[in-house]
Backbone as JSON, one array per atom type, in Angstrom:
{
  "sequence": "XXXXXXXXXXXXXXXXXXXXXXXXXXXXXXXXXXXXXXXXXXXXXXXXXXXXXXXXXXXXXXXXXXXXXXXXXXXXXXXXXXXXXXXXXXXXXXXXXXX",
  "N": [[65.52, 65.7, 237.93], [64.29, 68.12, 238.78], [63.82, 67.17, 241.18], [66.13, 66.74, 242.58], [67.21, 69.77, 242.27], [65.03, 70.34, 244.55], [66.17, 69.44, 246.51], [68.8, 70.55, 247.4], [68.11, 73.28, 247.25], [67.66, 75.93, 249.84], [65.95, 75.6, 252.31], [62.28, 77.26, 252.08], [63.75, 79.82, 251.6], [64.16, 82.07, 248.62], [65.56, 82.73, 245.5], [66.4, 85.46, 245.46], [66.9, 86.15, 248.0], [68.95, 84.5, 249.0], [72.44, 85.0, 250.51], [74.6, 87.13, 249.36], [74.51, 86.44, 246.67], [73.15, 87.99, 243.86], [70.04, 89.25, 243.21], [67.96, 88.32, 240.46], [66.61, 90.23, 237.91], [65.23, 89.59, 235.79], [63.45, 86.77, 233.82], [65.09, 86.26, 232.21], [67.65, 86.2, 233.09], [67.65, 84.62, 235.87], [67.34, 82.45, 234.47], [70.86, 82.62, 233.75], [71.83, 82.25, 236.31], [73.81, 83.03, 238.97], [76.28, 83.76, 239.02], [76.39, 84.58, 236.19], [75.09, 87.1, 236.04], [76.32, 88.83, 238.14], [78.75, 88.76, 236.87], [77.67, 90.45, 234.31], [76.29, 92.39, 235.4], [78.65, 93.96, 236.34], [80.16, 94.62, 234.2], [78.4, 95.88, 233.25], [78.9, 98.63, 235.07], [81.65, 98.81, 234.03], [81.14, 100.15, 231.72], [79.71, 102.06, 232.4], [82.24, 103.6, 233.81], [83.8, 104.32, 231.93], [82.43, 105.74, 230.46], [81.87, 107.92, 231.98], [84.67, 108.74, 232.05], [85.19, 109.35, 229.62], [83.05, 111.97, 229.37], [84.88, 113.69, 231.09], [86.82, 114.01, 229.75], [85.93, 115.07, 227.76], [85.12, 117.68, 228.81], [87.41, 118.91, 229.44], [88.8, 118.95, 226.91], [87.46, 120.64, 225.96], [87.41, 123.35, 227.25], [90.49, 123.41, 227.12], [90.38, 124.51, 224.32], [88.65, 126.77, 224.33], [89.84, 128.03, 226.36], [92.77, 128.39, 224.38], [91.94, 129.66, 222.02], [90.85, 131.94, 223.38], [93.18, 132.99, 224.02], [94.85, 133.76, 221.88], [92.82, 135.64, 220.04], [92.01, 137.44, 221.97], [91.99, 140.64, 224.73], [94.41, 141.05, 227.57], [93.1, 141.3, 229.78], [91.1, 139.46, 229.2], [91.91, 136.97, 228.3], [92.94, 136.45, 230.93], [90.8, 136.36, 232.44], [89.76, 134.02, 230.75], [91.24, 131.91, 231.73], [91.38, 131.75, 234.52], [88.8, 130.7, 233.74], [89.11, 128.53, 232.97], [90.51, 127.23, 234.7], [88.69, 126.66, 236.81], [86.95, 124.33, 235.57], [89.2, 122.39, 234.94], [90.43, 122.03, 237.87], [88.27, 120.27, 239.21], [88.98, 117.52, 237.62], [91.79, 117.37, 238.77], [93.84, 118.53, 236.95], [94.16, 121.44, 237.1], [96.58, 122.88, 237.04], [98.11, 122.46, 234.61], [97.1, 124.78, 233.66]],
  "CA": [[66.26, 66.94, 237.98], [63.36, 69.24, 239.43], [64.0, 66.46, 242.93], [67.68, 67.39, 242.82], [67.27, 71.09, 242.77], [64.56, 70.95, 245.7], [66.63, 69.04, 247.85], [69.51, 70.73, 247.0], [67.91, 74.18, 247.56], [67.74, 76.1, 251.17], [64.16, 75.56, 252.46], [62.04, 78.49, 252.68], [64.14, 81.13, 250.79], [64.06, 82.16, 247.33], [66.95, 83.23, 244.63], [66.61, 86.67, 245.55], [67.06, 86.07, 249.46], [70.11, 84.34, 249.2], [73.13, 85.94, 250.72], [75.78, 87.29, 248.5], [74.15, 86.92, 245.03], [71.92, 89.18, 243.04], [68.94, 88.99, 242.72], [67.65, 88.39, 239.12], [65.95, 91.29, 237.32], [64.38, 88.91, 234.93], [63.34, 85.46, 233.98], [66.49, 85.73, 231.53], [68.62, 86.55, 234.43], [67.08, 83.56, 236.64], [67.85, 80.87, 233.93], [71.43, 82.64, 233.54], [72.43, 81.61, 237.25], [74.25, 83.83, 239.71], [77.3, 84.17, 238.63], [76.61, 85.38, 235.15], [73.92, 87.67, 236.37], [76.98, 89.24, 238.36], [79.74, 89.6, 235.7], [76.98, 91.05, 233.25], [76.52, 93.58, 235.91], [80.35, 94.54, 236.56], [80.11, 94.68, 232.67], [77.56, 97.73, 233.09], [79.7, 98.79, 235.81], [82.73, 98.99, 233.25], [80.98, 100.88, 230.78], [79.47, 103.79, 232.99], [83.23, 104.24, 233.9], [84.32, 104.46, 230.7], [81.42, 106.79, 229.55], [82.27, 108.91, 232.67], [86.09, 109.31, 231.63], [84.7, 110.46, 227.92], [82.92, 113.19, 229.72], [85.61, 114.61, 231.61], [87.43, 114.21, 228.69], [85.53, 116.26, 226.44], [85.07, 118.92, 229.44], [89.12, 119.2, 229.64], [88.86, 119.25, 225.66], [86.44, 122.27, 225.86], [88.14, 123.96, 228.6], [91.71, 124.04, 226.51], [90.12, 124.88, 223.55], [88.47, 127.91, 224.76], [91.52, 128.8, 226.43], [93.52, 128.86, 222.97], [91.24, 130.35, 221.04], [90.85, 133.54, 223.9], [94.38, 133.29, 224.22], [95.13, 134.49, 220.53], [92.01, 136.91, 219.92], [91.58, 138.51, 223.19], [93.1, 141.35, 225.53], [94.88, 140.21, 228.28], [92.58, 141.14, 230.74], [90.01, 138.37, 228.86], [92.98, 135.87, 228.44], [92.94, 136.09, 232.43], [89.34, 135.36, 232.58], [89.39, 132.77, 230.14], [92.45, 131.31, 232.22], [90.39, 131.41, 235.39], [87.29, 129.64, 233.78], [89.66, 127.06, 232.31], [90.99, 126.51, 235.89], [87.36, 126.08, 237.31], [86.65, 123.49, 234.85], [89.61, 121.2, 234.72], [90.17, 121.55, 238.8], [87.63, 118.62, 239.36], [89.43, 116.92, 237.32], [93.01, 117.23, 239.07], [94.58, 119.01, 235.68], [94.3, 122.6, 236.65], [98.09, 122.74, 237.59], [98.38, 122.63, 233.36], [96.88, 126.24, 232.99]],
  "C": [[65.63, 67.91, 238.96], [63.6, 68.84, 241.27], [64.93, 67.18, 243.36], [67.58, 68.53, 243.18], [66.14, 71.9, 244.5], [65.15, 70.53, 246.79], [68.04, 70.08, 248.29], [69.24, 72.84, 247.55], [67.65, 74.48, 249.44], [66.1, 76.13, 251.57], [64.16, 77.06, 252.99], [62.66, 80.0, 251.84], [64.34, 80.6, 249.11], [65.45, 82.68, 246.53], [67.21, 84.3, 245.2], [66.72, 86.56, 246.9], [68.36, 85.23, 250.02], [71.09, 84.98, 249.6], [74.32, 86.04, 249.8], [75.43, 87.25, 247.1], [73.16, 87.55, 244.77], [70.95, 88.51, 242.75], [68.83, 88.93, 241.13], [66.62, 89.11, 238.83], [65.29, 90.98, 236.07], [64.28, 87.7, 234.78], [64.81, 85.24, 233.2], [67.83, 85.57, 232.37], [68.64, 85.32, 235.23], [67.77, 82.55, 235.81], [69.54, 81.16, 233.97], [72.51, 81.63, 234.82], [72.92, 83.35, 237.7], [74.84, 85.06, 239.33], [77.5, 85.26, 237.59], [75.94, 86.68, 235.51], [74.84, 88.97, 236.89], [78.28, 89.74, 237.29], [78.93, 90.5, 234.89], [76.86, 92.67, 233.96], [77.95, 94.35, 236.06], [80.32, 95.0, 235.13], [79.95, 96.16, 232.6], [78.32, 98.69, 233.71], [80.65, 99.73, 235.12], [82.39, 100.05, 232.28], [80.26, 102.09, 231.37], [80.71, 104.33, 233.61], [83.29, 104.64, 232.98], [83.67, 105.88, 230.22], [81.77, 108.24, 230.34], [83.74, 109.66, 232.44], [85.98, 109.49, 230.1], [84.1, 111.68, 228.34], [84.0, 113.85, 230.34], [86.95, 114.79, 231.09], [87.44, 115.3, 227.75], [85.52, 117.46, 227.43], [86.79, 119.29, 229.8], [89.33, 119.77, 227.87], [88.48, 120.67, 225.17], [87.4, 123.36, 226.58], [89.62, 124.73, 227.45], [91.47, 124.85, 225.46], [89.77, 126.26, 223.33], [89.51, 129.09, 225.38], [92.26, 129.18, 225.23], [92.84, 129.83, 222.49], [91.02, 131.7, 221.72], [92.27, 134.1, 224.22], [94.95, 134.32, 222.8], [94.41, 135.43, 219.82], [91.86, 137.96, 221.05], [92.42, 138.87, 223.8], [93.51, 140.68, 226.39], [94.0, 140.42, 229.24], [91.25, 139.79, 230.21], [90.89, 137.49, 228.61], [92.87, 135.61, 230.11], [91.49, 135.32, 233.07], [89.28, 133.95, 232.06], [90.44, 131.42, 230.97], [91.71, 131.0, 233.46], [89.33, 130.29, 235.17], [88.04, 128.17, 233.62], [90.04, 126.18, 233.42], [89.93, 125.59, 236.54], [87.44, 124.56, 236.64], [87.73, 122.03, 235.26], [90.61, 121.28, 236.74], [89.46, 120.4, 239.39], [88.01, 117.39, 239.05], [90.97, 116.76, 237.46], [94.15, 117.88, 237.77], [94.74, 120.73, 236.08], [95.73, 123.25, 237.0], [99.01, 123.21, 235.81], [98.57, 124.26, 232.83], [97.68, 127.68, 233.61]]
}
């Protein structure tokens, strides 16, 4: 088996010098192979989107909330403020068109 993989390998370079696959960031990584090494990452990938569209979730959440709540206690000149900040806020996020 060990023959196979040296003939079989590119002389001279190592896993991590290959072109196009990832390097492995551990020995667990190394035995996984390339491929997996790559989906596992896209994986991580997937879930710092995700985590990122829960934050700008909850800052749109905040945003309205604050709005309501100065909308129904406060004068109108602090309804205008609070209408302003709310804009700030959910501008970044393509929503301030709502307020």
């Amino acid at each position: 088996m060990l023959r196979f993989l040296a003939q079989e390998a590119p002389r001279g370079r190592g896993f991590a010098e290959m072109p196009g696959e990832p390097a492995p960031q551990s020995l667990f990584e190394a035995r996984q192979g390339p491929q997996a090494v790559m989906t596992r990452r896209m994986g991580l990938d997937q879930q710092a989107e995700a985590a990122l569209g829960r934050l700008r979730l909850s800052r749109l959440m905040a945003a309205i909330q604050e709005m309501a709540t100065l909308s129904r206690w406060a004068p109108p000149e602090a309804r205008a403020e609070a209408q302003g900040a709310a804009k700030f806020v959910l501008r970044p996020l393509g929503l301030d068109k709502i307020v």
